[in-house]
C-alpha positions as a Markdown table, in Angstrom:
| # | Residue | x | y | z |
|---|---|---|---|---|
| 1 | Unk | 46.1 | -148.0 | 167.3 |
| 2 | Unk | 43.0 | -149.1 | 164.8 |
| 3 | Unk | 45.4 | -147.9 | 161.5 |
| 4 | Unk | 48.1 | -149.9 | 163.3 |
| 5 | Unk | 46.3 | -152.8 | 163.6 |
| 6 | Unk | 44.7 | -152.6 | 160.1 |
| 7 | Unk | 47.9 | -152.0 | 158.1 |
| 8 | Unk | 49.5 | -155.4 | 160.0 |
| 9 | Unk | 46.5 | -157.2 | 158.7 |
| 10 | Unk | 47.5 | -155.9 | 155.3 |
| 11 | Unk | 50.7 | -156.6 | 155.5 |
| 12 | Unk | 50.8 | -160.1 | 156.7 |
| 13 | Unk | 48.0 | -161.3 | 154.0 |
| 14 | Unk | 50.2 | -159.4 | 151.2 |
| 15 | Unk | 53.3 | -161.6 | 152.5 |
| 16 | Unk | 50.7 | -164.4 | 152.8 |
| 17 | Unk | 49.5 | -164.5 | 149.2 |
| 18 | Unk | 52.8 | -163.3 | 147.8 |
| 19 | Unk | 54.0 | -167.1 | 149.5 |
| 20 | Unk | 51.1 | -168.6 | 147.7 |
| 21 | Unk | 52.1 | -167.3 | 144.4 |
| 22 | Unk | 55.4 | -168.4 | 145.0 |
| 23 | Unk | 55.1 | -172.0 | 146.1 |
| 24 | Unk | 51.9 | -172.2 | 143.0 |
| 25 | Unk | 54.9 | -171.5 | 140.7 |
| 26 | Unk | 57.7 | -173.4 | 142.0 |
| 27 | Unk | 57.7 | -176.9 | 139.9 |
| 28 | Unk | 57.3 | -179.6 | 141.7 |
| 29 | Unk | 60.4 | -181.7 | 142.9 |
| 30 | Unk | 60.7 | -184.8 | 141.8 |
| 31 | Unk | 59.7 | -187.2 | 144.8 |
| 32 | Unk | 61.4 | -190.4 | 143.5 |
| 33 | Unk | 63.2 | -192.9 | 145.3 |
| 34 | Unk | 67.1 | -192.3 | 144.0 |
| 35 | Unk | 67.6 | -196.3 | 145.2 |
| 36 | Unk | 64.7 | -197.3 | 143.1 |
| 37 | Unk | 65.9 | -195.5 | 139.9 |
| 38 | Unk | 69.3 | -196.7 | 140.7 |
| 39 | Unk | 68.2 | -200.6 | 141.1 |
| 40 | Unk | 65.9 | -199.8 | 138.3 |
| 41 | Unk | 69.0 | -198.8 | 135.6 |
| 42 | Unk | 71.1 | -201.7 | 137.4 |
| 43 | Unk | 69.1 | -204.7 | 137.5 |
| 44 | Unk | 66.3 | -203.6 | 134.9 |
| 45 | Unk | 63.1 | -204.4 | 137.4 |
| 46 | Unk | 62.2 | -202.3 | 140.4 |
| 47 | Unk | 58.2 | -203.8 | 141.6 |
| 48 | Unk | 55.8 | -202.9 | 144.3 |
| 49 | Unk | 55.0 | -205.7 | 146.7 |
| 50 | Unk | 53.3 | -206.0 | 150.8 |
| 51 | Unk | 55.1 | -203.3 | 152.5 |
| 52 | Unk | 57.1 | -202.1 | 149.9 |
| 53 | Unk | 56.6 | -199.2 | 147.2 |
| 54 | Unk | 58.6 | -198.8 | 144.1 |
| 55 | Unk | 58.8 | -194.8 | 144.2 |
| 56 | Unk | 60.1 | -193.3 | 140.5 |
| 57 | Unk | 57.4 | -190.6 | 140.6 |
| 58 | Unk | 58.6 | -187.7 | 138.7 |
| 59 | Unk | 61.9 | -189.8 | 137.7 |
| 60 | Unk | 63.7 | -188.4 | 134.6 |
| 61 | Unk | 64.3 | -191.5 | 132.5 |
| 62 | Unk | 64.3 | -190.3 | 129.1 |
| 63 | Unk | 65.8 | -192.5 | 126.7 |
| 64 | Unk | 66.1 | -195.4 | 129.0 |
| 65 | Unk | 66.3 | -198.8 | 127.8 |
| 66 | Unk | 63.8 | -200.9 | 130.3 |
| 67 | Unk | 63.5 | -203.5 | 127.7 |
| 68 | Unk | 62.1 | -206.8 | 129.4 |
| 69 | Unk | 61.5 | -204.5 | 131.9 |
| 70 | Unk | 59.3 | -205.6 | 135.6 |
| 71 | Unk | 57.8 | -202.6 | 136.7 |
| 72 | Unk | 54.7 | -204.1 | 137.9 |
| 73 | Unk | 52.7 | -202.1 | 140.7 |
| 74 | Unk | 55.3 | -199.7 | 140.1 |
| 75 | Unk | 54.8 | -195.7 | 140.7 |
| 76 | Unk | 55.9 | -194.2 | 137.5 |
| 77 | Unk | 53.4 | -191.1 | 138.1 |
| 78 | Unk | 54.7 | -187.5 | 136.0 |
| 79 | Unk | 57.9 | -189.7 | 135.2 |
| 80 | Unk | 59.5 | -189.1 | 131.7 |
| 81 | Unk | 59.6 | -192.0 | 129.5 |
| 82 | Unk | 60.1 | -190.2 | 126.2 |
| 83 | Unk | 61.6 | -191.9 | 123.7 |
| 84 | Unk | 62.1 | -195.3 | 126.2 |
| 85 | Unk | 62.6 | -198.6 | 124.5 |
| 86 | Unk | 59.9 | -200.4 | 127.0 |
| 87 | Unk | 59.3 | -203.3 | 124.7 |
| 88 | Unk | 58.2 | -206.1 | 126.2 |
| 89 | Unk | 58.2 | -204.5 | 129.6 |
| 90 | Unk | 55.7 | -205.4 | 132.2 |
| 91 | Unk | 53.9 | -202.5 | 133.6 |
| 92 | Unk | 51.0 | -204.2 | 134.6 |
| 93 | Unk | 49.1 | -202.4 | 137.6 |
| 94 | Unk | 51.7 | -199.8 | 137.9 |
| 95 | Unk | 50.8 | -195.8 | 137.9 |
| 96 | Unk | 51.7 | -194.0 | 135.0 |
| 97 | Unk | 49.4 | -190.9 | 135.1 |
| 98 | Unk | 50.0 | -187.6 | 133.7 |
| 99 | Unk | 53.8 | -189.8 | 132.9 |
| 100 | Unk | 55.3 | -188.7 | 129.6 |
| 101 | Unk | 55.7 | -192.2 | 127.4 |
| 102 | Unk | 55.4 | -189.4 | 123.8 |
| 103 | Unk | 57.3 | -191.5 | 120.8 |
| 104 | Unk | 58.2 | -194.4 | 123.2 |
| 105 | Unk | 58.3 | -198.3 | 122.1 |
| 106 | Unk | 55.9 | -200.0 | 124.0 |
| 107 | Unk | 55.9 | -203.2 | 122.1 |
| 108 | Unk | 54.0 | -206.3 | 123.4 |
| 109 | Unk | 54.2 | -204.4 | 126.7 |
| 110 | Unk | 51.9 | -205.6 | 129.4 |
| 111 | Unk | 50.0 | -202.3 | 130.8 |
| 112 | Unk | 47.2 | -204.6 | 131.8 |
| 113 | Unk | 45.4 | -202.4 | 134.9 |
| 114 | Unk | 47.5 | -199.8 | 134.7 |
| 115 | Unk | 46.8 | -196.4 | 136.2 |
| 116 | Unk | 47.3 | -193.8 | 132.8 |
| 117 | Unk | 45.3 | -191.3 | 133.4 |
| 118 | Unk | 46.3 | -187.9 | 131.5 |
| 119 | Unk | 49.2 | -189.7 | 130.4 |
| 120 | Unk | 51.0 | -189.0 | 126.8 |
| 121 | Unk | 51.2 | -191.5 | 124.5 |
| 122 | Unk | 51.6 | -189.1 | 121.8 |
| 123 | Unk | 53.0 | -191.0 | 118.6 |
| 124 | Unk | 54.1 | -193.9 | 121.0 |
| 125 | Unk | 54.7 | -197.4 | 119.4 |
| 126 | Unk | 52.2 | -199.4 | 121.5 |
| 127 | Unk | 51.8 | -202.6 | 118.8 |
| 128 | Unk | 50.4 | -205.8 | 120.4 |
| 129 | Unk | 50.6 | -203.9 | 124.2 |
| 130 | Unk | 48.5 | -205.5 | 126.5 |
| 131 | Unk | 46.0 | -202.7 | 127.9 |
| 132 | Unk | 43.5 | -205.0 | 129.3 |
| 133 | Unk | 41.3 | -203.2 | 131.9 |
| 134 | Unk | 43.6 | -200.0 | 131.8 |
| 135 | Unk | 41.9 | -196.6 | 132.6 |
| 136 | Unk | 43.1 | -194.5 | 129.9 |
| 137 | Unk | 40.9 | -191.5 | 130.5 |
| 138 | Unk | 41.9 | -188.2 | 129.0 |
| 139 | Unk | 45.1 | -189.9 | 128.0 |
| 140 | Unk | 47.0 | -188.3 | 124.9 |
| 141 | Unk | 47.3 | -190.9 | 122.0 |
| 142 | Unk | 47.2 | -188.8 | 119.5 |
| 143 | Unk | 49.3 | -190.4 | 116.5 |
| 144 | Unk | 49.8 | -193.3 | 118.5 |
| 145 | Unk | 50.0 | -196.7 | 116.9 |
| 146 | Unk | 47.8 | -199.5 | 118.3 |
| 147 | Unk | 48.1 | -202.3 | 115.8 |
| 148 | Unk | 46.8 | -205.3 | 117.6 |
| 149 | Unk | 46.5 | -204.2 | 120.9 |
| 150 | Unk | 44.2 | -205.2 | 123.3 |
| 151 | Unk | 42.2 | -202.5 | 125.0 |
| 152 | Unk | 39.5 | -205.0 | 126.3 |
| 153 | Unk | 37.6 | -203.5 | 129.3 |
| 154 | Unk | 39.5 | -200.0 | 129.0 |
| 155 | Unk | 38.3 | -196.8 | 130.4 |
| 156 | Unk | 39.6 | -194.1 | 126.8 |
| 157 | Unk | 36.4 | -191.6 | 128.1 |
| 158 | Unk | 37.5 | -188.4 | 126.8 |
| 159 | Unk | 40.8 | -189.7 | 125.4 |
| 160 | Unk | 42.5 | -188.1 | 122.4 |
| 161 | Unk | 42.9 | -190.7 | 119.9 |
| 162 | Unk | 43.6 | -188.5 | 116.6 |
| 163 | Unk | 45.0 | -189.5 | 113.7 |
| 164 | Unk | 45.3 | -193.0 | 116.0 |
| 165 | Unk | 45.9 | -196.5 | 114.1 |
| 166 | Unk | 43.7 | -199.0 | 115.1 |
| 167 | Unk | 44.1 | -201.9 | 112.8 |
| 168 | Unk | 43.4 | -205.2 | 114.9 |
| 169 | Unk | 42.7 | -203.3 | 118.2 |
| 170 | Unk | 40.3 | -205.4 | 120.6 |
| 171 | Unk | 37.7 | -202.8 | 122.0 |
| 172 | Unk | 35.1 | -205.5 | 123.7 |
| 173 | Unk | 33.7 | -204.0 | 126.5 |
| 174 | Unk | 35.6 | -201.0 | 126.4 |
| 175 | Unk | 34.1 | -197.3 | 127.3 |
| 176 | Unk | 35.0 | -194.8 | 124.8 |
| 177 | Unk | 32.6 | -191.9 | 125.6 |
| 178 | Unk | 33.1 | -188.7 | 124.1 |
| 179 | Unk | 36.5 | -189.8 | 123.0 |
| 180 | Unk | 38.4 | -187.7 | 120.4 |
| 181 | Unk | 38.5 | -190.1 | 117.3 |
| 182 | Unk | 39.3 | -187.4 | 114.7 |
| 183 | Unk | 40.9 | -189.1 | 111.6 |
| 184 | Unk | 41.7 | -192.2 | 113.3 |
| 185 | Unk | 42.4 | -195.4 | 110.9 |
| 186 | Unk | 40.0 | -197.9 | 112.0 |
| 187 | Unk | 39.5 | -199.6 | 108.4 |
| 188 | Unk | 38.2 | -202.6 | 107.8 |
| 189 | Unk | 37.7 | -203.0 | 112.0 |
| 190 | Unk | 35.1 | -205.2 | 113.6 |
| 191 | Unk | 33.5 | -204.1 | 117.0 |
| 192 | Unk | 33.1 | -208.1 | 117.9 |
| 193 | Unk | 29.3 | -208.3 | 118.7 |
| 194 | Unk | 26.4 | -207.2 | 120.9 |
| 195 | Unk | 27.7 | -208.9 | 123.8 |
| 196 | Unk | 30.9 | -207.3 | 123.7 |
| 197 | Unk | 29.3 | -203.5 | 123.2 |
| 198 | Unk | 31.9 | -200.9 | 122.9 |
| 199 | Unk | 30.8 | -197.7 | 124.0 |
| 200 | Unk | 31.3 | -194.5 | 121.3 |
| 201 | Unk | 28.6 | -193.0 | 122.5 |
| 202 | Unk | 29.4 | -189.0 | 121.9 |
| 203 | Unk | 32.4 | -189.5 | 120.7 |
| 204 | Unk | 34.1 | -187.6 | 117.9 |
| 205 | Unk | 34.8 | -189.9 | 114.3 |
| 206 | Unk | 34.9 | -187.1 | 112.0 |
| 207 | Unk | 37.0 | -188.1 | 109.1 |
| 208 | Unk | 37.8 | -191.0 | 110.7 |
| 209 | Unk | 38.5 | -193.8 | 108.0 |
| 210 | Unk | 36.0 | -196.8 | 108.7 |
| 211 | Unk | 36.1 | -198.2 | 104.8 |
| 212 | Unk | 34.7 | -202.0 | 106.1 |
| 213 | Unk | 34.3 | -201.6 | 109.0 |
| 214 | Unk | 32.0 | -203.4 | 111.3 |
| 215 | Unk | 30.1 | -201.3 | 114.0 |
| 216 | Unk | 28.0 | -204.1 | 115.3 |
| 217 | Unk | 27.6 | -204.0 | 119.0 |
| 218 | Unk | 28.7 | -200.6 | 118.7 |
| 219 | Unk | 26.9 | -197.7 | 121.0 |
| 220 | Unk | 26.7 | -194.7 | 118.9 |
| 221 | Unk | 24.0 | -192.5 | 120.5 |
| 222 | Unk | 25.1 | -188.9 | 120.2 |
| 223 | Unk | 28.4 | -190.0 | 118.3 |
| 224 | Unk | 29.4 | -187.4 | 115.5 |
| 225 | Unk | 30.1 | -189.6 | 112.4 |
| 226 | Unk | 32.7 | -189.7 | 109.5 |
| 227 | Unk | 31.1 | -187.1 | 107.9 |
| 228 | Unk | 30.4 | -184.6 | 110.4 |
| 229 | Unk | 27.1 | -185.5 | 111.1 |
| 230 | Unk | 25.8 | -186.7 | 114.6 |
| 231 | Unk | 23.6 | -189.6 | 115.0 |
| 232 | Unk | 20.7 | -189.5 | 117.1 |
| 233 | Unk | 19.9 | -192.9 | 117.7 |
| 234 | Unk | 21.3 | -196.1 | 120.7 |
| 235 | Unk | 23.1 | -198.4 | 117.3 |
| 236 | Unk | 23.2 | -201.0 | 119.3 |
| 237 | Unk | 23.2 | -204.7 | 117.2 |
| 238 | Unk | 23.9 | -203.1 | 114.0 |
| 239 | Unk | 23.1 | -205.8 | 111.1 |
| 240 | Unk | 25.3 | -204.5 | 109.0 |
| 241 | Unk | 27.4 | -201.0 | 108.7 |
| 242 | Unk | 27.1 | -198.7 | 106.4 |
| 243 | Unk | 30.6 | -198.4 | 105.4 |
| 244 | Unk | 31.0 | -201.5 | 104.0 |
């Protein structure tokens, strides 16, 4: 009766995990509203408000042209957005993390406290996008173009920014902490002042180009520098840098 009893118990956790493994490798469905997508392609705007959600979680909108776009408060998490013309769009508060926005145009887009967590940016046209107060941790710009944007008040900790342009980009205030600057163009850039400190503290610069650039204001404790080395020191109030 005791082998009986034992062999059941081995039996049902075998079916038991075997159910695991299955539903750990099932991909997830995709949870969004088909209205909302539908309104969305339709009218060009779907927006959270009170009671209700805008739901395109997961939503397959490759390709789209949301130009002009109002997506604000929106929940665009996992969605694809490769490749979407979102120029202009207005994003601002919505959920994008872990969304898919690689080689997207994200022109003068307002992303202003917008969830992007883990979200791909890679190669993504983000000129003059409005990313004020956006948490942007471990988000994937690698490639990305940034001219003029304004990252004001950002959260990039642990970000990839490789290869990144950053020509114009407004940093006051924003948290870059063991970001992934590899080879990023920051030329000529100016960190704004001791009152607006940008945080690079740890991060990576290595062969990063900063030919003029300004670092004043700039924390660099623990940040490893153009040339591979790592400086050991709070620059905080720089006078001057030593690229110039």
């Amino acid at each position: 009766m005791m082998k009986r009893v034992l062999r059941l118990k081995t039996l049902l956790a075998t079916v038991l995990t075997i159910a695991l493994f299955t539903l750990y490798l099932t991909p997830p469905v995709i949870a969004a509203n088909a209205e909302d997508i539908s309104q969305l392609l339709k009218d060009n705007w779907c927006v959270s408000f009170l009671w209700k959600q805008c739901d395109l979680s997961g939503a397959p909108l490759r390709g789209a042209n949301l130009q002009e776009a109002n997506l604000s408060g929106a929940n665009l998490a996992g969605a694809n957005l490769s490749g979407a013309n979102l120029k202009n769009a207005d994003l601002s508060d919505a959920n994008l993390s872990g969304a898919n926005l690689a080689n997207a145009d994200i022109l003068g887009t307002d992303l202003s406290r917008a969830n992007l967590t883990e979200t791909n940016f890679n190669r993504a046209k983000l000129w003059d996008a409005n990313l004020t107060l956006a948490n942007l941790s471990r988000a994937n710009l690698q490639d990305a173009n940034l001219l003029d944007s304004r990252l004001w008040g950002s959260n990039l900790t642990q970000a990839n920014l490789t290869e990144a342009t950053l020509h114009g980009v407004d940093l006051q205030y924003a948290n870059l902490a063991d970001t992934n600057l590899t080879g990023a163009d920051l030329h000529s850039f100016f960190f704004r002042g001791s009152k607006q400190v940008t945080n690079l503290s740890y991060a990576n610069l290595e062969g990063a180009n900063l030919t003029g650039a300004n670092l004043r204001g700039a924390v660099l404790a623990g940040t490893i520098m153009p040339d591979g080395s790592i400086n050991e020191e709070i620059a905080v109030n720089l006078k001057s840098s030593p690229f110039e």
